[in-house]
Structures are given as C-alpha cells and as structure tokens.
N, C-alpha and C positions, 0 to 999 in steps of 0.2 A: 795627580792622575785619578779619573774617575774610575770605578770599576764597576761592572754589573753583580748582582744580588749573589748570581752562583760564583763567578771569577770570586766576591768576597770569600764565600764558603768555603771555596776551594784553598783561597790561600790561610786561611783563619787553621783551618784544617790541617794544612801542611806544617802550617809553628806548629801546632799543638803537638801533633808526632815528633818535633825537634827539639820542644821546649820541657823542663820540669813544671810541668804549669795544669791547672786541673778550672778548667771555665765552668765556675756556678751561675743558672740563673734561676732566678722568683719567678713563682707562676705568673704575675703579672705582667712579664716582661713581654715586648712584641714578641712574635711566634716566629720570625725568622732568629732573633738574639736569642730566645728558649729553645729552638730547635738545637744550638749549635754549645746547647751544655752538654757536660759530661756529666753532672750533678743537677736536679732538677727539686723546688719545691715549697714547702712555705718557708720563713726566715728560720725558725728556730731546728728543723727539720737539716738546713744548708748548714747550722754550725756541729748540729753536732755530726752530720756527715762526714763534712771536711779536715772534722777533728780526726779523724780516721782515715784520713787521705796521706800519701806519701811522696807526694809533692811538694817542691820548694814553694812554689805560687800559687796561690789564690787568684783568680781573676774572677771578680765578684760582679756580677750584671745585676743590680737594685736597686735601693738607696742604702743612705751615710747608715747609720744603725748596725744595719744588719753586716756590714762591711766592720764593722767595729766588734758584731757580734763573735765572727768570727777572730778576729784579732784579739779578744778579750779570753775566749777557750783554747786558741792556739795561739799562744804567744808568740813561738817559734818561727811561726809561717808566715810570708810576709806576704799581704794582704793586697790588693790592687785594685782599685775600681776603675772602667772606662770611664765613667763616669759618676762625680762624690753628689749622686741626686741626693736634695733636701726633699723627709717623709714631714706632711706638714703636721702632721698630727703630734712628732719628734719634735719639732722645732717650737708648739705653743707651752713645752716647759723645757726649764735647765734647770741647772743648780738652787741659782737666787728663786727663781720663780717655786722651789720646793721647798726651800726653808721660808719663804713665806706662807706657803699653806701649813707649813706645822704651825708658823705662830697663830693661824686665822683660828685653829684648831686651839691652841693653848686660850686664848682671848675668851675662846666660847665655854672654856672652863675643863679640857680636854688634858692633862698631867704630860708632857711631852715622854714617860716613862709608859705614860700607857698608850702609847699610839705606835702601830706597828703598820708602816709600809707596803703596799706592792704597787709594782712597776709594772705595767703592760712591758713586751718585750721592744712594742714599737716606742721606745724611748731613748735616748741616747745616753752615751758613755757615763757622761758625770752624773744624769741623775741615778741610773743603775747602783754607781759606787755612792752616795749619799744615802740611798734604798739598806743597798749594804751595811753601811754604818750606821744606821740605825735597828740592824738585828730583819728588815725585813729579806723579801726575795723578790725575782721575776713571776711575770705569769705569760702564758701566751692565751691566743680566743679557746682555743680547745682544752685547757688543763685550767682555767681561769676559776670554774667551780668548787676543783679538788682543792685548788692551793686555798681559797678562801676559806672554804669549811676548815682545813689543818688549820690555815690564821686562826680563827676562828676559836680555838680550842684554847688559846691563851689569853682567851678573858679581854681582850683590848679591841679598843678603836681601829679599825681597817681606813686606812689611808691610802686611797687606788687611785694613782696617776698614770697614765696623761687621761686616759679615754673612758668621760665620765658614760658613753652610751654603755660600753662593756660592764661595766660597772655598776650602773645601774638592771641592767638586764641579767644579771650574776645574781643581784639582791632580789630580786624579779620570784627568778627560778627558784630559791631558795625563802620566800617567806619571808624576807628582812628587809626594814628599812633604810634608806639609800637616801643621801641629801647630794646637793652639789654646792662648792664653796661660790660664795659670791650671790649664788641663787637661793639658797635656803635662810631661813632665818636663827632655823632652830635645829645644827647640827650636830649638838650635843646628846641626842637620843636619836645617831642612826645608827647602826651599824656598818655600814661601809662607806664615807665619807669620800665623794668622789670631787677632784681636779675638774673645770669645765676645760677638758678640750676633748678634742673628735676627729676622724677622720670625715674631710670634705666630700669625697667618693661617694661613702655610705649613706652621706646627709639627704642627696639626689634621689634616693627613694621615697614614695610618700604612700599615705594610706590610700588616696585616690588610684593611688599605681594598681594596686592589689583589688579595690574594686570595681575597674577596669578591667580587669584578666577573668576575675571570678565571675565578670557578666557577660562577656565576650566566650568563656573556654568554661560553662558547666562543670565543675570538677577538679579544675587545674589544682597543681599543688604549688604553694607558695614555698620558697626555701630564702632564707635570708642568713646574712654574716650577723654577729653579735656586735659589731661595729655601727650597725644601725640604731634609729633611734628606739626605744621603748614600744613609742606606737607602733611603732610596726613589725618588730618582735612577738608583740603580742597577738597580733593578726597571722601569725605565718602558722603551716603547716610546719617545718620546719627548723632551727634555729643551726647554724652549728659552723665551724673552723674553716677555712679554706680546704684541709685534708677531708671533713668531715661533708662538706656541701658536695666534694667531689665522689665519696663513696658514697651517699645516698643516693644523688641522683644515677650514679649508674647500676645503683640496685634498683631503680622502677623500671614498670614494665613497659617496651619499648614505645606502645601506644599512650603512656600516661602522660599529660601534658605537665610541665611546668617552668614556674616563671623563679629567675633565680635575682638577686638581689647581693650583688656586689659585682668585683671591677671587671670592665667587658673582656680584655683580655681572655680572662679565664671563661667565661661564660661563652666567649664565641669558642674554646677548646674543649666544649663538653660536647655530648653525643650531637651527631648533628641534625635529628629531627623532634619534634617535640620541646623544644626547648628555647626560653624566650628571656630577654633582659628586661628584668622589671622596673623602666623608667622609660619616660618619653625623650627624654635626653640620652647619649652614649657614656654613662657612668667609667669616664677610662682614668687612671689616676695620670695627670699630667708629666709628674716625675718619675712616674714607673718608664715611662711611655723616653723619657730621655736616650736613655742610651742605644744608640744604631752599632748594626752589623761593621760599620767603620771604626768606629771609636772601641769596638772590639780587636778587630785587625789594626788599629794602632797602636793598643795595648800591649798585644800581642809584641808587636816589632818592636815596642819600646824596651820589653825585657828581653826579646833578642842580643839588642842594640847594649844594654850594659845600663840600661838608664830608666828604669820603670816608671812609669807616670802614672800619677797620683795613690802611691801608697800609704795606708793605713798605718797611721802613727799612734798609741793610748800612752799616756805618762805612766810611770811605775804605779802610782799610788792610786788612779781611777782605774787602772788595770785588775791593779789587787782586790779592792774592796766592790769593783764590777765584775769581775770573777765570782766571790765572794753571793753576790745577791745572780748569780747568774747557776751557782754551784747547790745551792739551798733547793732552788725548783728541782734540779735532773735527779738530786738524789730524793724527792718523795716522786 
C-alpha cells in the first residue's frame, strides 16, 4: 500500500511514541527523512549524541560508517539502518588496501615504527581498528587540524587515510608538506602522507565555479567543505566542517551573498536568501540521497514486528581496537 508523504509522517510518528527507538539523521539526508529525526547532524556529532540516548534503538538515516560509528561507542544499542547506504569515499579503502599503503611507505624508506595513523571518520570499521592498532586515531573535517598538530608532536610520518583532499588542505593550513601515494614520487620527506581517495560530491566544484560567482555577485563570499580539492580551498573565503559552514554563514549579514560548496541537501537548508550552490551541476551525494520516508516507516514496523531490518553487526575484535582509534580523538 502506498501512502502519501504526511499519512508516512504520521505513521512514522505514531511508532516512534510506541517504540524504544530514537530516529538519527545526517544533514545530508532528504529534508522530509531529516525532518522526522529526533537527533539531527554531522556523523561524529550523531555518535556521540546517541551515546547518551536511552533508547533500545537506533534507527540510523545515512550511510554504512556512521551506523558502525554508532555501534562501535555504544556497543549496547543495537543499531539499524533503513538503509546500509555505501559512503564512496568509505569504500576506496579497507583493511588490505591500508596495509598496503604502510608498505608503499616502508618501500620509500619509512620504519613502519615511525609511521603513525589517522583515519578521517568517513572510513569504515576495519580500517578504524587497523588505525587503532597501529597506535593511531580518528579525525573528523573540523578537529582534523588539532588532531594532526598533537600527531605531530611524536616526531613521525602522518599517514591520513581515506581523504587525500582533507589531507592535503590540513598540510595547506599548517605549512607542511603533503604527498599522495601512487602520485608522488618522493614521499619520504612529507609530512602527512595521504591515501588517494576523496569524496565524489566535493570533486564537482571547480575553480571556474568560484570565478563565475565572483564576476556575476561583486563581493560574494565563497565558503567551501575541506573535502574539496586544494584548488579550490585555496580560492575560498571560507574553509570549514559541515557544523562549521553552517555557523558561518548564518553569522553574515542578511544581504551578504554567498556561494557554498558541498552536498545540496544541506545548502538548500541554509538561510533561504542570499545563498547559492557553487556548481553548475546539483552536487547531491547519491547515497546520502537513498533512503526514503518509507524505508523509514518500514524500519520502524520491522522493530515493531520483533524482526528488525538491517542491523548493525561489528565483530568483538574491530569493535575493540575501532573503539580504541575512535576513543583517542574524543578524549584530546
């Protein structure tokens, strides 16, 4: 049976008052699935929230990760996604693909004792706990600085997987040297030796975007995610987190124009005048974009019904040493 967008609302609405169950979503989510959280924000923001939730459920609106992310700090709570969206940026590394960049590293004369770790948080389970056992930690786009300067301090090679754009725009801000494996030749005198991968989303912005806006809107302000590439990092007014893109621009002044630079979702939910998506294309993340207000209300019935669909499973041992690389970032 079909139902209409508020009948969904409505009945989504009514489990929720019947159920132990607490519905997270990511800002990127469609605005009707975001509207119908109880918990609202960016991934790292939703885990340590929900750690603090007193709910049997988790009903997670995202992707795979951040459903893991929560599984990984609340062990206890059993986790559920409407849907187990793949983050593609998550999925161009796992396990084997990170013990091959230590060796790329070892090869170029690198002591695998002096190479320390970090994990953007958009990474999944097994690399997290690999990160771990190797002494490193997580980072997210907004703490990605601090964690690096504390690396930093222990004298070794910074090994920043997945998201070599982060990564290199970290070393940007900071004065330092930044290679990418595969691409550089000479990685042995960088400082933070980055994974090529990236988010697709972010890639969709380009410098011509931005001189466009700047010759069209005299003035505008350019705000971009750290997800982006370099070039265009370097062109912004702006650089900063999904939390951090959102309190800037609603600290300018009403008439200030500007063009914001990451996924449309969030950029069509910022103020609604003045304010523009910097790409000719609609920069929307595909998998963010998965899961519908149905697939919510089935979730819903499923843990009604005694029979939950699709919950979040982590083995003891990527749990532990993912915890571990997830527990090092919260307490600096």
């Amino acid at each position: 049976m079909s139902y209409t967008t508020q009948e969904l609302i409505d009945k989504i609405n009514d489990l929720k008052s019947r159920l132990s169950v607490t519905v997270v979503a990511h800002f990127y989510q469609r605005d009707e699935v975001f509207e119908v959280g109880d918990i609202t924000g960016d991934s790292l923001e939703l885990a340590k929230k929900t750690r603090d939730d007193n709910s049997e459920f988790v009903l997670f609106c995202g992707v795979g990760f951040m459903g893991q992310s929560v599984k990984v700090l609340s062990p206890e709570k059993r986790v559920v996604m409407p849907k187990i969206a793949c983050c593609a940026m998550a999925r161009m590394i796992d396990s084997i693909y990170f013990d091959d960049s230590v060796k790329a590293m070892e090869k170029a004369g690198i002591a695998k004792e002096n190479i320390l770790p970090i994990t953007y948080i958009n990474s999944n389970a097994d690399v997290k706990a690999k990160v771990g056992q190797m002494g490193g930690m997580v980072c997210t786009s907004s703490n990605a600085k601090m964690i690096i300067e504390t690396a930093l301090k222990e004298n070794k090679k910074i090994l920043f997987v997945p998201d070599r754009c982060l990564g290199q725009n970290i070393a940007d801000m900071m004065g330092l040297k930044s290679a990418v494996i595969g691409q550089s030749e000479d990685i042995a005198s960088a400082d933070i030796i980055c994974y090529d991968g990236f988010c697709a989303v972010h890639q969709l912005f380009t410098v011509e975007d931005i001189e466009f806006y700047r010759k069209k809107y005299p003035g505008i302000k350019i705000a971009v995610h750290p997800e982006c590439d370099p070039s265009i990092c370097r062109k912004a007014d702006f650089v900063g987190s999904t939390s951090q893109l959102i309190k800037y621009i609603a600290e300018l002044p009403e008439d200030q124009k500007v063009a914001v630079g990451t996924e449309f979702n969030l950029v069509n939910r910022l103020r609604p005048k003045n304010t523009y998506v910097l790409s000719s294309t609609k920069p929307e993340c595909p998998t963010m974009n998965e899961t519908t207000l149905q697939d919510v209300y089935d979730t819903l019935k499923s843990i009604e019904d005694g029979e939950p669909l699709n919950e979040i499973e982590v083995d003891e041992d990527t749990l532990k040493w993912a915890k571990i690389a997830l527990e090092r970032m919260m307490a600096l």
